[in-house]
N, C-alpha and C positions, 0 to 999 in steps of 0.2 A: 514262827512266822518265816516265808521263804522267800529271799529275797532274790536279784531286785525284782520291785513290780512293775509289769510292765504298762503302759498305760497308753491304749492303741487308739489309730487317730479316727474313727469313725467320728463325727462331730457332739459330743457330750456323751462320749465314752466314761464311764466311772469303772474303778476298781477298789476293795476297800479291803481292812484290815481292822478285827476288835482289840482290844487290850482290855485286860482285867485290871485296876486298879486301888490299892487300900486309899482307905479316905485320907490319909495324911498325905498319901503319894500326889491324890487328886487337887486336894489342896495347896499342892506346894508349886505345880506348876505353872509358870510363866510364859512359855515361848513352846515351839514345833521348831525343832530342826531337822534340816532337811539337805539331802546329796541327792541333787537329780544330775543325771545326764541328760541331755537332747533338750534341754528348755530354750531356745535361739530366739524367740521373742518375743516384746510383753504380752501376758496374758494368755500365752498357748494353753497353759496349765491354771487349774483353780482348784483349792485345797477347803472342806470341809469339816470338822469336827463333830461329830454327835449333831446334834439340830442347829448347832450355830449358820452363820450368812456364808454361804461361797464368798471364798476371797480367793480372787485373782492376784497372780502370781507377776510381780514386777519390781521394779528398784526401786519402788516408791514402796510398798506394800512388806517388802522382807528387806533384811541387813542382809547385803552379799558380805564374808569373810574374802581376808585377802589369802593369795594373788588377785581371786577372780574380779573383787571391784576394782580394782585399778586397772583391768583389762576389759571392762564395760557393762563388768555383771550380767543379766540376764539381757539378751543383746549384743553381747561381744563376742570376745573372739572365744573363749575359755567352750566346751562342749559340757564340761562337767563342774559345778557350782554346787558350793556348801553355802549355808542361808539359814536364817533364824525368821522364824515368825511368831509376833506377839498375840499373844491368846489373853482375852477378855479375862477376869476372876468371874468363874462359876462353870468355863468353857468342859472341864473334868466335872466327872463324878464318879463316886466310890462304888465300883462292880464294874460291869462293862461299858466300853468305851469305843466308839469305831470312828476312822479316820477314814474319809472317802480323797480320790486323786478324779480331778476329770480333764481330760481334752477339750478344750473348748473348741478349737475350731484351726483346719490348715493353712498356709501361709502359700500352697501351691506345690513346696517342697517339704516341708518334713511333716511326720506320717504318727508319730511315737515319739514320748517318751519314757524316761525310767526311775524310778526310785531306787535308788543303790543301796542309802542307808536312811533312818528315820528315826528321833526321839522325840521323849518332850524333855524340857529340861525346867530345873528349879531355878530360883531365885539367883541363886549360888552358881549358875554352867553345869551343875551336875545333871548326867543323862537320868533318869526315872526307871527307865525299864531296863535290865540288866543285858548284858551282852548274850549270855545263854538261851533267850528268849528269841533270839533270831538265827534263823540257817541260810548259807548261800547256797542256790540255787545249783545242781551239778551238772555241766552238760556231757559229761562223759555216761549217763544213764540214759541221756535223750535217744530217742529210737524214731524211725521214719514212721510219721502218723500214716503213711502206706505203705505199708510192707512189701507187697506184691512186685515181682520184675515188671509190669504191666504199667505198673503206675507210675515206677520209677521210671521207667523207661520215656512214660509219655511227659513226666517231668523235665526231662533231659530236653527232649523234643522244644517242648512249649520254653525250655531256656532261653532254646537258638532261635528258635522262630514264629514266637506269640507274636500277635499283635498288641500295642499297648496303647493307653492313653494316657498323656502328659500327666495328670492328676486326675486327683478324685474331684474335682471343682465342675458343677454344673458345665454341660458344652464343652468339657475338654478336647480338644482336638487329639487326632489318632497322632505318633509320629513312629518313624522310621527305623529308631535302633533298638532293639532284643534287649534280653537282659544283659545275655552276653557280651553284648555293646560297650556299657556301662563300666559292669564290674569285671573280673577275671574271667573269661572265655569260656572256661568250665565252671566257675562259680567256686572256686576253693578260696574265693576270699569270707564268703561268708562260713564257711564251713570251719576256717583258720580262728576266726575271730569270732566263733561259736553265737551267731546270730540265731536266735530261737523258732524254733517250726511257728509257733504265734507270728512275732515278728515277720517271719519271710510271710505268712497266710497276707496278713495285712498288710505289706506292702505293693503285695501280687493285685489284692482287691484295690490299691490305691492307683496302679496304674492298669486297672480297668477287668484284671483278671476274675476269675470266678470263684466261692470259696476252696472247690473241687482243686482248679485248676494251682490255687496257690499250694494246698496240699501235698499235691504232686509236686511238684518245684521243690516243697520242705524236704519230702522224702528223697527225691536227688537230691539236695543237700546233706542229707544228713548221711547217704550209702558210699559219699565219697570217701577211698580210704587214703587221706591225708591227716597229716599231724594237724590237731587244730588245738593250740596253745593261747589263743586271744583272747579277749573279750574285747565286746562294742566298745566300751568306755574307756579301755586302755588303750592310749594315745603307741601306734605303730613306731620303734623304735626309742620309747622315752626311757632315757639313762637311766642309769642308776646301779650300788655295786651289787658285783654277782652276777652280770650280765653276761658275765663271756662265760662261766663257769657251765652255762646253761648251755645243751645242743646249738648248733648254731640253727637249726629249725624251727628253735623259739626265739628268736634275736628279735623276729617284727612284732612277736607279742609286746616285747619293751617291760619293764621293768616292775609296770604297775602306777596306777595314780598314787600308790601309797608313797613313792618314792619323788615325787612333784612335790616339791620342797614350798612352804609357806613363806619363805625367805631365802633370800639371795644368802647371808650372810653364812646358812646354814650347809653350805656347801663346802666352806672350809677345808675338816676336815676329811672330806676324799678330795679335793684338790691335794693337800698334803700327804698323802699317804692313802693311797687306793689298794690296800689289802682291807677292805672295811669288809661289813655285815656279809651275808651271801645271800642272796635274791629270796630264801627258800625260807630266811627267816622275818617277821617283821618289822617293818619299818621301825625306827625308834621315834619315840615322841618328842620330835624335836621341839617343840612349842614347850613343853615343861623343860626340855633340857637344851634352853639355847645355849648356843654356841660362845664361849668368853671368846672377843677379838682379842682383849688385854695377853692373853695364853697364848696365841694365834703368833705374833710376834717374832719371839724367838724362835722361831721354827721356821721361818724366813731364810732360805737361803740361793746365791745364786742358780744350786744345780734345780732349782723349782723351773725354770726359766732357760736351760742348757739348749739349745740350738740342737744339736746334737743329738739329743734325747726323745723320747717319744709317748707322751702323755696319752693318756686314753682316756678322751671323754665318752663312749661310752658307760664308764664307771662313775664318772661323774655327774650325782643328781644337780636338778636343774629347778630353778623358782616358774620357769617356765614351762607350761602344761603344753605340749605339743598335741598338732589335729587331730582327732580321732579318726577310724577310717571312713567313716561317713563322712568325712572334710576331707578326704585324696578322691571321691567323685565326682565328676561332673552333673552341673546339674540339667545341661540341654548336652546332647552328644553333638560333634565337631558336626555330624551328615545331619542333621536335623540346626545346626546354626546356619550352616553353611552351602547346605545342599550339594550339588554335584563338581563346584570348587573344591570340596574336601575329598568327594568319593574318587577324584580322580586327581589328587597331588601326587605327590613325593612323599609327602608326610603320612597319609594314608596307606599308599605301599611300601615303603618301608615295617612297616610294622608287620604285615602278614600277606600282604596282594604282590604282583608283579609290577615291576617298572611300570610308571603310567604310559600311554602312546604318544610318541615324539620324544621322548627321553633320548637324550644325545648321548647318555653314558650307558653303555650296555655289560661296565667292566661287574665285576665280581661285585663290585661297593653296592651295587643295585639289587642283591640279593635280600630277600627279607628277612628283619633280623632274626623272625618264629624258624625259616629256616634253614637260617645260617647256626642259629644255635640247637637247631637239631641232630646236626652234623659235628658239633662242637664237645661230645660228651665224655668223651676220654681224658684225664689229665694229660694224656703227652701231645695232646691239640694244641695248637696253636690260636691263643685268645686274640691276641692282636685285630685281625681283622672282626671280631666279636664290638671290640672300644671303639673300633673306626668307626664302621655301622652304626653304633648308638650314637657316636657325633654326627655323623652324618643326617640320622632322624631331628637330631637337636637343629642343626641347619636349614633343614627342611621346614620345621614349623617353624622358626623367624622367617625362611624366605613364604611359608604360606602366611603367616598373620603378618606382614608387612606392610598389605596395600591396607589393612582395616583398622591398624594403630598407629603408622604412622603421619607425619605433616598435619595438620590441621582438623585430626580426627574428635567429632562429635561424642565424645564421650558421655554413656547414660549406661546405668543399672544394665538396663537388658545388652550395650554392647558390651560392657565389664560383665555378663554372665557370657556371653558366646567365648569372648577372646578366654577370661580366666578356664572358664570346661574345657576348651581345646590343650592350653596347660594339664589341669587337673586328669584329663584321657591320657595325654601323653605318661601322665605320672605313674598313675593307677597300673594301667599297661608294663610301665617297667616294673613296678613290683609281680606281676605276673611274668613278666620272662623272667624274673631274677627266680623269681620261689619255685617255678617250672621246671626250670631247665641246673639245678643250685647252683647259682652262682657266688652266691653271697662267701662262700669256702674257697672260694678259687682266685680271691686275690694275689697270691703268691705266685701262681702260674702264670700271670699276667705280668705283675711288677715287682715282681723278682722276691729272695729271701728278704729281705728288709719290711717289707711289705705290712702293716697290718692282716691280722691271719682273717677276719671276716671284713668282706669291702663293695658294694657298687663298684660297678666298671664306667661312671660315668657322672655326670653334671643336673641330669634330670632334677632333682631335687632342690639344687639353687633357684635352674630354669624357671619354676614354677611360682616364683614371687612375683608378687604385681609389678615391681619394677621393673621386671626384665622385659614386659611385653606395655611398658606405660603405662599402665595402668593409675591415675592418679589417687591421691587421697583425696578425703571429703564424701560425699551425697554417692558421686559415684564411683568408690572406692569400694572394693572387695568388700563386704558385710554391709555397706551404707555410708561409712566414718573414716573419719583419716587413720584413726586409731586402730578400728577393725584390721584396716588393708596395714597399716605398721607392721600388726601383730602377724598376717600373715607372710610379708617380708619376714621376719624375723625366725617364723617357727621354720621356713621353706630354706633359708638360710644355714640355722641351728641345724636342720637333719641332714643339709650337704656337709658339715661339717663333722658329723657323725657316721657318715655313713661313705663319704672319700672325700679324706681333706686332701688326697693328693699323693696321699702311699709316698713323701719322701723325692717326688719324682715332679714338682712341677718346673714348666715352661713357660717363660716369661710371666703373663696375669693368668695363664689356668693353670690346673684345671677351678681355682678359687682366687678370686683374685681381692688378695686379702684386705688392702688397705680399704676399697670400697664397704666389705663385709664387713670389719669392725668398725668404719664408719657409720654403718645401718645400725648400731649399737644404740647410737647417741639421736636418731632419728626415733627409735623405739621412747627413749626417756622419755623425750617433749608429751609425748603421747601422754603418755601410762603415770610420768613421775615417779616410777620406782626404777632407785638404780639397782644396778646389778655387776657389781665389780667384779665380782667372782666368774660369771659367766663369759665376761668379756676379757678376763683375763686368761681363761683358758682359750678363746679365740686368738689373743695374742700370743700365748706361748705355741700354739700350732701353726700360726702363720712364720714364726723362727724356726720353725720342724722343719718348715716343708721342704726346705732342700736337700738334695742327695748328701749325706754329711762329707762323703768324698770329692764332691765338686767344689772347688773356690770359686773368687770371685772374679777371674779370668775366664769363668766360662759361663759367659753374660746371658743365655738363654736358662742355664740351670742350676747356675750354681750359687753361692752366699752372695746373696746382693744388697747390702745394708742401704742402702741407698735409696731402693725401692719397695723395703718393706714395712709392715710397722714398727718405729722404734720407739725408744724410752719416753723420749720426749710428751708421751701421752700422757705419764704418769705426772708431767707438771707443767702440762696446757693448761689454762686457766678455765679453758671451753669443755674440757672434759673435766673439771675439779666436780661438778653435780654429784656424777657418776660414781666417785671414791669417794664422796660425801658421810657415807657410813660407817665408815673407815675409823678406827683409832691412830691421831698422830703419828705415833710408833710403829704400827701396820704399815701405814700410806707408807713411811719412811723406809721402812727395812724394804717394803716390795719395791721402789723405788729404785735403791740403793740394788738390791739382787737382779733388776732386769737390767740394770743398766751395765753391772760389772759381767755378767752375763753377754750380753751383745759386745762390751769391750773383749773381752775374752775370747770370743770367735772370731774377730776382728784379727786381736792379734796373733791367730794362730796362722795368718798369710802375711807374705813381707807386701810391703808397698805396691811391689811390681806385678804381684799378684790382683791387687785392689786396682790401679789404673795401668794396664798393659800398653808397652810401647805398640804403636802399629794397628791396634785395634779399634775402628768405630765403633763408639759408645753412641748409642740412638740416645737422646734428649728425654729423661722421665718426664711428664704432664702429671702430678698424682689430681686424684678426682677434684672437682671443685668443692671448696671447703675442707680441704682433709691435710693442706699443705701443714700444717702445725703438729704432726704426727710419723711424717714421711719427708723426702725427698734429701735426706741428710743434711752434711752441716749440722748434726748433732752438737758438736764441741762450741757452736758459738748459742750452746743453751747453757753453757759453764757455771753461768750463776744464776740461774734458778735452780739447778740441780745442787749447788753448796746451801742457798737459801733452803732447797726442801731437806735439809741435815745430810744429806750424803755425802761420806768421809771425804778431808779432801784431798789425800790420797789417791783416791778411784778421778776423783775430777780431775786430778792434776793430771793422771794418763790419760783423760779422756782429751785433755788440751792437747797434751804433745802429739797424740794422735793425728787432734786436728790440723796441726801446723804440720805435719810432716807429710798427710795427704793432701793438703791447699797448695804446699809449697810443690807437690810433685804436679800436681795436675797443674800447675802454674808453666811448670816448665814444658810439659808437655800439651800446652793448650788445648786441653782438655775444655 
């Protein structure tokens, strides 16, 4: 049986699949488990067995497993959900057996979904029908259902300049942007992430096209000769080790959902030691083989937590399932939200048009970045003004969504779908200049040897959290829910930090501006109630990276500034205690004890006069609201919480003299 299935969205679409079964097999079974991707909400999907009643497909109706229920199950944030569904006794019988999948109906936006994997299982969790019984689907065979230069060609055509309509929903109105619009310009995003000639057919017919003309479309898709390493379901960039080992061509494929860790806790060991598995072999089963924390302990040390040092989360899997790429598009394009406000910003040429009319800056900055980076192609190019540009875009659309999110804005679903697409364009977009023109290898060329070897030249990927553009939680928050829009803070967050936490080189609060971002840690909690210590602490040891290890703290825009970044003190805030909840004693303690001798240690690798310079304005930190208990120093008068949480006192006794000797200098120098 060839997986996945795919299950397209004409309105009671069926797809099915028999299985042969012995009478003891048929007998023994209890439940249908089920991995679909693209189920986004209740009842898109309803699952049949042999002549038994269609049952619809919802949180009431099947057990979501975790991560995904605590991220809102079918309806949240998660794209891709494992689930068990209870089957009547008699639902099996001995000989053949067919399982039917159907589309019930669209929601306006989504089109498909997919069965990844399928069993029944017994009494006991064991799966029924054996692993050999099923093949994955190869898209390295797939061939253009038009062959012909003719078809491809008018494929191509109909990319740039079909006419479309919003949905397939009765009266759908025509609008304005191509496909091209939407996804990558040429369309090698679908071709990356090996979207199926099916799939492209219907979702040609879902925005009004013909079955011919969607064909055509497939076959330019499929004649593009680009690397395509994806899959739909595997979330663009999701950690995991063996990532780097990989071309750097396959880096937005990401790692795999196999490597979307069922627990926080299991992240362990590649926090510890990132020589782990390699990409090409499988996941281990970490659910049979959880992780001892008791073990986890001794293995605590401060160099985990070196300032100086340079972790790579890349390598490190994550409990967190990040967006698939059908979550980096827009679901209305900017010129159909926004109409000729957007056709004629900044923010619209910037990306590929001329200065708009009346532009006062006629200098180079105004050049589009399509072709500034066309010009850009040589390693002994100068990337500089490639970063400017992409800030500059970034600029742009704050000063374009400005007047529509800020002051006293009416917030509802359909203006959180305008504002959020205009992000999610901008986003999508960058991953097409980056994979275009390769960017992603040329961090070194930008930010010097130190550099992570593969990097974004830029913030896009923070940008695109609802909080950046207000977006609030609740009803009309990203997905519906406060939780929804958390989760996508959190995932928009987690891939800026993946993807440029800052190459070592940041200024003042950019290019991540840390203390806020690990603050959004404990915003995620309230949500979900699953902590996740692990993840947040590799946030915390990247935000001690981020400075040039050669700058001190006399060079107040770039260099070690304990002051203003996250320090120890997190580890025995009371407000964050939830979070390291999962924690063993001993754990808590040793991590504890290593981040704190850790940050002393970089501290006192500059004298006094280094930390507060005669002669130099020191601007006033503000850290965000709520986040003072983590930042803003005066570490040394948390003295005895830190002896309270066992840490030697030793280490506390330096961390005192410390503090007296820099109170007592900033005293004299009123500071």
């Amino acid at each position: 049986m060839i997986l996945p299935i795919e299950v397209l969205s004409a309105s009671g679409t069926t797809a099915s699949r028999t299985v042969a079964l012995q009478p003891a097999q048929a007998d023994s079974v209890q439940s249908l488990w089920l991995q679909l991707h693209g189920v986004r909400y209740a009842d898109q999907a309803s699952v049949q067995v042999n002549s038994a009643t269609w049952i619809p497909l919802n949180n009431s109706t099947v057990s979501i497993a975790e991560p995904g229920k605590s991220f809102g199950g079918i309806g949240g944030g998660f794209s891709t959900l494992v689930m068990t569904l209870p089957l009547p006794s008699g639902t099996l019988v001995a000989g053949t057996n067919t399982i039917r999948f159907r589309f019930n109906q669209t929601d306006g936006f989504t089109s498909a979904y997919r069965v990844l994997a399928w069993n029944f299982l017994a009494s006991d969790g064991k799966k029924i029908i054996p692993p050999e019984a099923f093949a994955e689907d190869a898209p390295e065979t797939w061939q253009p259902p038009l062959p012909d230069p003719a078809s491809i060609k008018m494929g191509h055509d109909l990319w740039h300049t079909a006419s479309l309509a919003a949905n397939s929903l009765p009266d759908s109105p025509r609008i304005q942007a191509h496909c091209a619009d939407c996804h990558a310009h040429d369309g090698r995003d679908l071709k990356y992430f090996n979207f199926s000639n099916a799939s492209i057919v219907d979702r040609s017919r879902f925005h009004g096209l013909s079955t011919l003309q969607g064909e055509q479309i497939a076959s330019y898709i499929r004649s593009l000769p680009l690397p395509n390493p994806g899959r739909p379901w595997n979330p663009p960039y999701q950690p995991g080790p063996g990532l780097d080992a990989q071309p750097i061509s396959s880096w937005a494929a990401g790692a795999g959902l196999s490597w979307v860790l069922e627990r926080d806790t299991d992240a362990w060991p590649y926090l510890l030691s990132q020589n782990g598995t390699r990409r090409n072999t499988p996941a281990p089963n970490l659910q049979a083989n959880a992780v001892n924390l008791q073990d986890i302990a001794p293995q605590i040390t401060p160099e985990l937590f070196r300032p100086d040092g340079n972790l790579n989360p890349r390598e490190i899997p994550i409990a967190l399932q990040l967006p698939d790429w059908s979550q980096w598009l827009p679901r209305i394009h900017p010129k159909d939200a926004w109409g000729p406000a957007f056709t004629h910003s900044e923010f619209a040429a910037l990306y590929d048009g001329e200065a708009p009319l009346g532009s006062k800056n006629k200098t180079a900055a105004n050049t589009p970045l399509r072709t500034l980076l066309a010009t850009a192609q040589t390693t002994d190019h100068n990337l500089h003004p490639v970063a400017a540009t992409f800030a500059q875009w970034s600029q742009a659309r704050r000063s374009f969504l400005k007047r529509f999110v800020e002051g006293k804005a009416a917030w509802s679903p359909a203006l959180t779908d305008k504002v959020y697409s205009a992000q999610l364009w901008q986003l999508a977009k960058t991953w097409e200049l980056t994979q275009e023109f390769a960017l992603e290898g040329r961090g070194r060329d930008l930010f010097g040897p130190a550099a992570e070897d593969r990097s974004w030249f830029n913030t896009v990927p923070s940008e695109t959290a609802p909080p950046e553009t207000h977006i609030p939680d609740g009803p009309a928050g990203v997905g519906g829910s406060a939780l929804t829009n958390q989760y996508f803070s959190a995932s928009w967050y987690e891939l800026q930090l993946i993807l440029n936490s800052g190459n070592h080189q940041h200024r003042d609060r950019a290019p991540v501006d840390w203390v806020y971002m690990v603050g959004r840690y404990r915003d995620l909690y309230n949500q979900t109630h699953q902590p996740e210590p692990a993840r947040l602490l590799v946030a915390v040891i990247k935000s001690l990276q981020s400075a040039d290890p050669r700058l001190g703290p006399d060079n107040l825009t770039q260099g070690w500034r304990p002051d203003q970044n996250v320090d120890p003190r997190i580890m025995i805030s009371p407000v964050w205690a939830p979070i390291f909840q999962p924690l063993p004693a001993e754990l808590h303690r040793a991590l504890t004890e290593s981040l704190l001798a850790a940050w002393m240690d970089k501290n006192l690798q500059y004298p006094m006069a280094k930390h507060l310079p005669m002669g130099v304005h020191r601007q006033a930190y503000a850290p965000p609201q709520g986040y003072g208990d983590i930042t803003g120093g005066s570490v040394w008068e948390s003295a005895k919480q830190f002896r309270d949480a066992g840490v030697s006192p030793d280490l506390v006794r330096r961390l005192q003299q410390w503090g007296i000797a820099f109170a007592d200098r900033a005293a004299r120098l009123q500071y």
